[in-house]
C-alpha positions in Angstrom: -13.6 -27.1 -35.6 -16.4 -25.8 -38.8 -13.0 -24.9 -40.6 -11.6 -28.3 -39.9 -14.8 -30.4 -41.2 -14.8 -28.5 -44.3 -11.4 -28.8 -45.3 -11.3 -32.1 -44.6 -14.7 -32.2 -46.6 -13.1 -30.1 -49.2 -10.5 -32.6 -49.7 -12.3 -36.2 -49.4 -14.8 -34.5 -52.0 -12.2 -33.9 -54.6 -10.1 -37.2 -54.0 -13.4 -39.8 -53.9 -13.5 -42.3 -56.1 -16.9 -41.4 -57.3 -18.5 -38.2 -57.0 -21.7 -38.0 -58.9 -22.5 -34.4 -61.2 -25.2 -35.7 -63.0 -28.8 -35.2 -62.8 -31.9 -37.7 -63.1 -35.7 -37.0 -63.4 -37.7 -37.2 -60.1 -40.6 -35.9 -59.0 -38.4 -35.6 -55.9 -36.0 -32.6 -55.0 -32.8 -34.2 -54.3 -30.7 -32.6 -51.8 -27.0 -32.2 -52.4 -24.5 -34.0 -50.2 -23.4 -32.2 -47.2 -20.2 -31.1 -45.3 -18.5 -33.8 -42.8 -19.8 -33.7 -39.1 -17.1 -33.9 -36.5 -18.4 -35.0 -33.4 -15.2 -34.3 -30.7 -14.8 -36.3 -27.3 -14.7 -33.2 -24.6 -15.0 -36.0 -21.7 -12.2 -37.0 -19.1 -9.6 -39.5 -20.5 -11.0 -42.7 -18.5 -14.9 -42.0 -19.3 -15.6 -44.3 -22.2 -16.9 -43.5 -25.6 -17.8 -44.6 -28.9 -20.1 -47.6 -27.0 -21.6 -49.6 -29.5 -23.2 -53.2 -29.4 -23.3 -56.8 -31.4 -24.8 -59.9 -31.6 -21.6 -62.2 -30.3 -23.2 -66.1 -30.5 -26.3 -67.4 -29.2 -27.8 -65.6 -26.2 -24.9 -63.4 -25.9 -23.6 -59.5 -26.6 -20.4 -57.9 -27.1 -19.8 -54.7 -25.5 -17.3 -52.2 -27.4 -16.3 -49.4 -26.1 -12.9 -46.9 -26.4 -10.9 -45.1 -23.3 -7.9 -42.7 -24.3 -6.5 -44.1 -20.7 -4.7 -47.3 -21.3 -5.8 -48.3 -17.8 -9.3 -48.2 -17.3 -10.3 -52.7 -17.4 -12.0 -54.0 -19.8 -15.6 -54.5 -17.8 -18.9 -54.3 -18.2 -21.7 -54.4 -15.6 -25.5 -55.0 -16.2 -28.7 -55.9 -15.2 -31.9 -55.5 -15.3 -32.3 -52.4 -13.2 -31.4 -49.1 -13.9 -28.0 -48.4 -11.3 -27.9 -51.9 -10.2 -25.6 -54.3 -11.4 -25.9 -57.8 -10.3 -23.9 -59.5 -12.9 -20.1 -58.0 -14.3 -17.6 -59.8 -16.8 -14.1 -58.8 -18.1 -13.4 -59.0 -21.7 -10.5 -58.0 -24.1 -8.7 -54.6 -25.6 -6.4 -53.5 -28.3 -5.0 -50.5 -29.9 -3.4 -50.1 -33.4 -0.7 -47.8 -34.5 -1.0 -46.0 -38.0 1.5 -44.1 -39.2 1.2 -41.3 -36.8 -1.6 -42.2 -34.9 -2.8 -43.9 -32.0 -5.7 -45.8 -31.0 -7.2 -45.3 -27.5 -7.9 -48.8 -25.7 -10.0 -50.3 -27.4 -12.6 -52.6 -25.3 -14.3 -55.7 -26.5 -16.3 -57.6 -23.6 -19.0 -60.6 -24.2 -21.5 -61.0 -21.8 -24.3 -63.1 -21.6 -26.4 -65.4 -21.4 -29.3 -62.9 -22.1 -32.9 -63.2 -22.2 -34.4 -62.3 -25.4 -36.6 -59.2 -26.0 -35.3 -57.9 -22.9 -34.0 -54.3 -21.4 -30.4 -54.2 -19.7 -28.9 -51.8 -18.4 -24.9 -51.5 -18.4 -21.8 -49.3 -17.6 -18.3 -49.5 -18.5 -15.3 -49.7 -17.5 -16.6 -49.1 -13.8 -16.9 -45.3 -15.4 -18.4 -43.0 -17.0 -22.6 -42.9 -17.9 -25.0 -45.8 -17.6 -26.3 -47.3 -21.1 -28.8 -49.6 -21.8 -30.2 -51.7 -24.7 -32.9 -54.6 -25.5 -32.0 -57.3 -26.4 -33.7 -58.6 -29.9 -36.8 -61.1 -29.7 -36.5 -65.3 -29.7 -39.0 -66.0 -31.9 -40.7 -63.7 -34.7 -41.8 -61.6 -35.4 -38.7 -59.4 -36.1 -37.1 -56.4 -37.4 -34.0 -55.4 -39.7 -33.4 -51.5 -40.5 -31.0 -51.7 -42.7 -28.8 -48.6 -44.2 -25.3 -48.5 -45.9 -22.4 -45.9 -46.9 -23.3 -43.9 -43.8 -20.5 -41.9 -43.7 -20.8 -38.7 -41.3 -22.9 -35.5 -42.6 -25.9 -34.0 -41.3 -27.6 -36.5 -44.0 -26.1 -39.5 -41.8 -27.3 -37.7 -38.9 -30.7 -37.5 -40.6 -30.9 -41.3 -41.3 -30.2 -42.0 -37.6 -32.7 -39.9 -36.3 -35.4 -41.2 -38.6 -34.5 -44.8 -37.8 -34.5 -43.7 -34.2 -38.1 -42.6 -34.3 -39.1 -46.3 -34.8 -38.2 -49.1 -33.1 -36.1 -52.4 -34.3 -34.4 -54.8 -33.3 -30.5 -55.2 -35.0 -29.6 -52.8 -37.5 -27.5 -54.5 -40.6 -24.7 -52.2 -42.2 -23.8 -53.1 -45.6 -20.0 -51.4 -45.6 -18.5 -47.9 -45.9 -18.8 -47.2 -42.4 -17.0 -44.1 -41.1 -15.4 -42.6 -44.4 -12.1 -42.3 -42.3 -10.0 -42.9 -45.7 -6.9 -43.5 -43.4 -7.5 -39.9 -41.4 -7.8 -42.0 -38.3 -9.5 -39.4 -36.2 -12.9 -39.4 -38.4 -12.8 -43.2 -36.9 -12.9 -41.9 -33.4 -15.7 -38.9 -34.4 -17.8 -41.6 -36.2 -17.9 -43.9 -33.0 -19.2 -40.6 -31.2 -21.5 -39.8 -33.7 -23.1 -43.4 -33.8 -23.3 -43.8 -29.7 -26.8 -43.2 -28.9 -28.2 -45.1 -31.6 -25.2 -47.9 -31.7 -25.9 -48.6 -27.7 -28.9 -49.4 -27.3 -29.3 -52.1 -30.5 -27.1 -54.5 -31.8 -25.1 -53.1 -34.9 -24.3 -55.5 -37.2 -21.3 -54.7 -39.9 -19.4 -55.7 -42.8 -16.4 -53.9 -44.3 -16.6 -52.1 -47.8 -13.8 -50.7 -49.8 -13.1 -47.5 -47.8 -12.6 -49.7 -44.9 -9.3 -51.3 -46.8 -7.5 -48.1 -45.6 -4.0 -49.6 -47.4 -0.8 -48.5 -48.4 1.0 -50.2 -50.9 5.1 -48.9 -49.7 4.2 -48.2 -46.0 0.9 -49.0 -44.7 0.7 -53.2 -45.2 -1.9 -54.5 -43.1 -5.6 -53.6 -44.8 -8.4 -53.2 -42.4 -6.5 -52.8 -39.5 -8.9 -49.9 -38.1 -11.9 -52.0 -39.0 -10.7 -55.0 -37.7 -10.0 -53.2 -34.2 -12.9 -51.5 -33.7 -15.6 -53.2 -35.1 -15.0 -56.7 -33.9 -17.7 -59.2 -35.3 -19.1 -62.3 -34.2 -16.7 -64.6 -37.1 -14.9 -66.9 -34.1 -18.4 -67.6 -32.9 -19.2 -68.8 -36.7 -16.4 -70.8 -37.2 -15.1 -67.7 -39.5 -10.9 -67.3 -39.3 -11.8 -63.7 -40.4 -13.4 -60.4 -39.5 -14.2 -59.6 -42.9 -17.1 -62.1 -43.1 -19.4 -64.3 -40.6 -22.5 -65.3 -39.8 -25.1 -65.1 -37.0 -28.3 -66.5 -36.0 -31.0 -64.2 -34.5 -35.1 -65.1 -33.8 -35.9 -67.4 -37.2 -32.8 -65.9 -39.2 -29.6 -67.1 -40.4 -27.7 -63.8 -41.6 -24.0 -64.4 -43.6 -22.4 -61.5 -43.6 -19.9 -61.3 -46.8 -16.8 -59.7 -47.7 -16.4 -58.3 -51.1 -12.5 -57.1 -50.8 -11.3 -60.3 -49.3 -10.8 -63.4 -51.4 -13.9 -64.9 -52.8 -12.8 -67.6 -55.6 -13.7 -71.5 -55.3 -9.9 -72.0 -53.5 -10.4 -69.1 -50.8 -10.7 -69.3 -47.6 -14.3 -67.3 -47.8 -15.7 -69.5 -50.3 -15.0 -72.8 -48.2 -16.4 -71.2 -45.1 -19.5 -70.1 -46.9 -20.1 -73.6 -48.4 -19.8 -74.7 -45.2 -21.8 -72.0 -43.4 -24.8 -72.9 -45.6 -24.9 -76.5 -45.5 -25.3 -76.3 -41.5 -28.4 -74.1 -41.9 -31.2 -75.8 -40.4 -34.6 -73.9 -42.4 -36.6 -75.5 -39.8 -34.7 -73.1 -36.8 -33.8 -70.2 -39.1 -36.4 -70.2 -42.5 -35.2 -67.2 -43.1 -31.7 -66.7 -45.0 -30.1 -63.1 -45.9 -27.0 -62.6 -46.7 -25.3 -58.6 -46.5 -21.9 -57.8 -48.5 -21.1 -54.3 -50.0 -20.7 -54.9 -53.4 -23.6 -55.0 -55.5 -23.8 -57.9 -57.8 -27.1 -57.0 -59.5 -27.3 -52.5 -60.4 -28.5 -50.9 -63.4 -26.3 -47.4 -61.9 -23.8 -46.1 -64.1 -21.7 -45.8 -60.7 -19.4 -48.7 -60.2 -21.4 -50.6 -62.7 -20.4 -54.3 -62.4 -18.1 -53.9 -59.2 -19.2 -57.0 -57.9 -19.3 -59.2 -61.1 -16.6 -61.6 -60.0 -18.1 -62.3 -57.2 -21.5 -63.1 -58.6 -19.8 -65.5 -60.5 -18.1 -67.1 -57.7 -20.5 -67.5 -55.5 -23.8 -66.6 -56.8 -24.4 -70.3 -57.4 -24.2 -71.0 -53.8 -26.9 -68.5 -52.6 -29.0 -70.1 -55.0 -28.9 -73.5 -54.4 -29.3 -72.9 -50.1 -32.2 -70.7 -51.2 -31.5 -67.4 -49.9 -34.1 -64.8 -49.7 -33.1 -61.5 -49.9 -29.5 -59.6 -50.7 -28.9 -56.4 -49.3 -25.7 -54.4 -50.8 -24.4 -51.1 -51.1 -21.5 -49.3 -52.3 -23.7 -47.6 -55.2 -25.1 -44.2 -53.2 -28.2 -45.1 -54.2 -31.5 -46.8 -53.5 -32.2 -49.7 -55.8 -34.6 -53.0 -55.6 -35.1 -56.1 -58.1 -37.6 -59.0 -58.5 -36.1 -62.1 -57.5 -33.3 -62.9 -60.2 -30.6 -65.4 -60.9 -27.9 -65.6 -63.6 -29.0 -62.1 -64.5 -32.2 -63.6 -65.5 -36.0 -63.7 -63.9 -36.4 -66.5 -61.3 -39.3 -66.8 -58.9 -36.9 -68.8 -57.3 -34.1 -66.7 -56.6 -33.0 -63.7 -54.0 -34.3 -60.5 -54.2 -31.6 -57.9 -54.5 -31.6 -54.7 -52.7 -28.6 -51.8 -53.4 -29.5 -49.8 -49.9 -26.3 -47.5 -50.2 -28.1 -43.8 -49.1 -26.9 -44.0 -45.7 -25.6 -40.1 -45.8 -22.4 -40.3 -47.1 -19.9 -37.0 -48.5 -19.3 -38.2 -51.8 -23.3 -37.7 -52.5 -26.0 -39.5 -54.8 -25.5 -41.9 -57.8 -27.7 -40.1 -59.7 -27.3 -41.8 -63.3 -28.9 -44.4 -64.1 -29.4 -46.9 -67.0 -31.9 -46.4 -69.5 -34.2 -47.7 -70.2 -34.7 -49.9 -66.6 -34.1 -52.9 -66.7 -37.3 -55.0 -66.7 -35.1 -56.7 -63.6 -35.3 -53.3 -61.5 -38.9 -52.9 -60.0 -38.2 -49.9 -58.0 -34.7 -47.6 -58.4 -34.4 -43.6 -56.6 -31.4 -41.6 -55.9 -32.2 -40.3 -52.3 -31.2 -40.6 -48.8 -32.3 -42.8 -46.7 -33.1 -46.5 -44.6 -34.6 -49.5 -45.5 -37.0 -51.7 -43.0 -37.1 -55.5 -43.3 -39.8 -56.9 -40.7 -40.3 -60.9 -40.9 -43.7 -61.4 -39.5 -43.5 -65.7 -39.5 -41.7 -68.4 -41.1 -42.9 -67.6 -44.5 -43.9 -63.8 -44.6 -42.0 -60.6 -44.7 -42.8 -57.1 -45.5 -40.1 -54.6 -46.8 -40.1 -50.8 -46.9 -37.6 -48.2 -47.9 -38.0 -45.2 -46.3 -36.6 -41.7 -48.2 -35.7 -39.0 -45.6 -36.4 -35.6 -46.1 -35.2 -33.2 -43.8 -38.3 -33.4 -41.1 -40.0 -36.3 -41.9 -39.6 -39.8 -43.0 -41.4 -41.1 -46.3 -41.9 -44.4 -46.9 -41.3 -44.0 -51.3 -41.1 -48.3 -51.4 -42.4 -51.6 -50.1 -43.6 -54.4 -50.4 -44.9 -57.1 -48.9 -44.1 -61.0 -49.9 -43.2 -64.4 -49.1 -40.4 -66.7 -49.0 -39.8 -68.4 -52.4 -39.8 -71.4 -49.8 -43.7 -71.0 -49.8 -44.2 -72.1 -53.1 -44.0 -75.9 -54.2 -42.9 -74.8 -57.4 -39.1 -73.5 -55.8 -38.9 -76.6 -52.9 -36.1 -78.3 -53.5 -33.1 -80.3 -51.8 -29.9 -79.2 -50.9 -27.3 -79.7 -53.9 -24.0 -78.7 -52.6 
């Protein structure tokens, strides 16, 4: 299996799109990336595996989980108690073909209504281990962990053990999930890899480019392993795709965008997302943050002005509902700006984070511009997971924390309020 991991490292090294030589000046030792992990099933064919869990409308969950036998239902049972189920519900599966491989079954069940801020305990598919997570809070305050490009070395494995060691309440993924690449089994050893963590909070996702997982002669259908696996809550937001939605959780309205699906004024995405914003209600959710994987503001030589077109499709939009903070990814880096719009200062405007250290093989973006940018307030090539905590309707602290083998260090934050607070920055709707 070591022999297997590092070929297969061997080869997604070489092939990457980017793979990052350089070096930059730090203070800080910068470790190297890392062979792939391969985390194997070694359970019976009914037990489930890969359980993770999402946010799927208000007051409500989906369960996801994967059986190689094609018969085990599509259940879940909870409650309250450890081993005692009072409540059960049947949901939905697929499976995909590609090329030569087969999915397992592939379970999506939507329980609910749930209390908030509150501990339940589950099983599924009437097999297989008990599992249990909390459900995240009603009211603020609340917390985000936030990492993207996680990919699956012992750096990912790293990043969730750190955010393990402290508590949160929905983790937000930026893209580049599982660094399959169309080898359809490092789907299967990522799901494994992410369990413990992925089942007990609700994982929030959005696809990034080596989600497209496309052949131009024989392979059609892009995101067909994405789509299957990681099914998001878009129905529930009036979304007609997977590859962007939003949801609504304590004071927060988060969209959720997709950078490899189209974006222009005439596409579907750019309808729904003028439409998405008008119905937010700042009075219910003050907060507004928005996650895609493309990075529309980056001072890194690596995939410097990726998402350009976008920005100018749709940064107008952001601005005008007021959003407060952008999290992207894509660049394997850690990068964070003062609020900006039109590539220009605006006390006004988002601030936007590049969080895209998750631990992925292809390593650090380790060149960057110079001299910075008097946009960039805080840029570092390192591993690691950032920590958005909204304490009320107008204050939030942020933290980015680097990891480092045995520890955590928290190398960034800041604390601040929503450009909402200031008189100067109220203004109506102009959509």
């Amino acid at each position: 299996m070591k022999i297997f991991g590092l070929l297969i490292s061997f080869t997604l090294f070489f092939f990457s799109p980017f793979v990052c030589l350089a070096n930059y000046d730090s203070n800080f030792t910068r470790q190297p990336p890392r062979p792939l992990f391969i985390v194997s099933h070694g359970r019976p064919k009914f037990h489930p595996q890969q359980v993770h869990v999402s946010l799927a409308g208000k007051d409500h969950m989906r369960v996801t989980y994967i059986t190689d036998d094609k018969h085990v239902a599509s259940i879940v049972e909870y409650g309250k108690r450890p081993k005692k189920y009072d409540r059960k519900t049947a949901g939905e599966s697929t499976s995909y073909r590609f090329f030569f491989y087969s999915s397992g079954k592939i379970h999506h069940v939507k329980i609910g209504p749930l209390q908030p801020n509150t501990k339940y305990y589950y099983r599924c598919g009437g097999h297989g281990d008990e599992y249990s997570f909390k459900t995240p809070p009603s009211k603020f305050p609340i917390e985000f962990a936030v990492a993207g490009d996680l990919g699956q070395t012992d750096w990912t494995i790293r990043t969730l053990d750190q955010m393990r060691k402290r508590d949160f309440d929905v983790f937000l993924l930026p893209g580049d999930l599982s660094y399959a690449d169309t080898y359809q089994p490092l789907w299967d050893s990522f799901g494994r890899l992410l369990e413990t963590l992925a089942s007990t909070r609700p994982w929030m996702v959005t696809e990034g480019n080596h989600e497209i997982e496309s052949f131009p002669i024989e392979e059609h259908i892009s995101f067909k392993s994405y789509n299957a696996r990681w099914l998001m809550p878009h129905a529930e937001s009036l979304s007609r795709s997977n590859l962007y939605y939003s949801f609504d959780v304590a004071g927060v309205h988060t969209v959720m965008l997709g950078s490899y699906t189209p974006f222009d004024s005439h596409s579907d995405q750019y309808k729904w997302l003028h439409a998405d914003l008008r119905k937010v209600d700042r009075k219910k959710t003050p907060w507004l943050v928005v996650v895609m994987h493309a990075p529309w503001y980056s001072t890194n030589k690596a995939h410097y002005g990726s998402g350009e077109k976008m920005r100018k499709a749709l940064e107008s939009l952001l601005y005008r509902a007021q959003v407060d903070i952008v999290f992207a990814g894509h660049v394997h880096t850690y990068e964070r700006f003062k609020p900006v719009y039109n590539k220009k200062a605006d006390p006004c405007g988002p601030m936007y984070i590049t969080i895209g250290d998750g631990g992925n093989l292809e390593g650090l973006a380790l060149r960057f511009h110079k001299p910075q940018s008097p946009l960039s307030a805080f840029r570092e090539s390192s591993f690691g997971h950032g920590r958005l905590k909204i304490l009320d309707n107008k204050r939030a602290h942020w933290s980015w924390h680097r990891n480092n083998d045995e520890m955590s260090v928290i190398a960034d934050e800041l604390s601040f309020e929503s450009p909402r607070a200031s008189s100067h920055c109220r203004r109506s709707k102009s959509f």
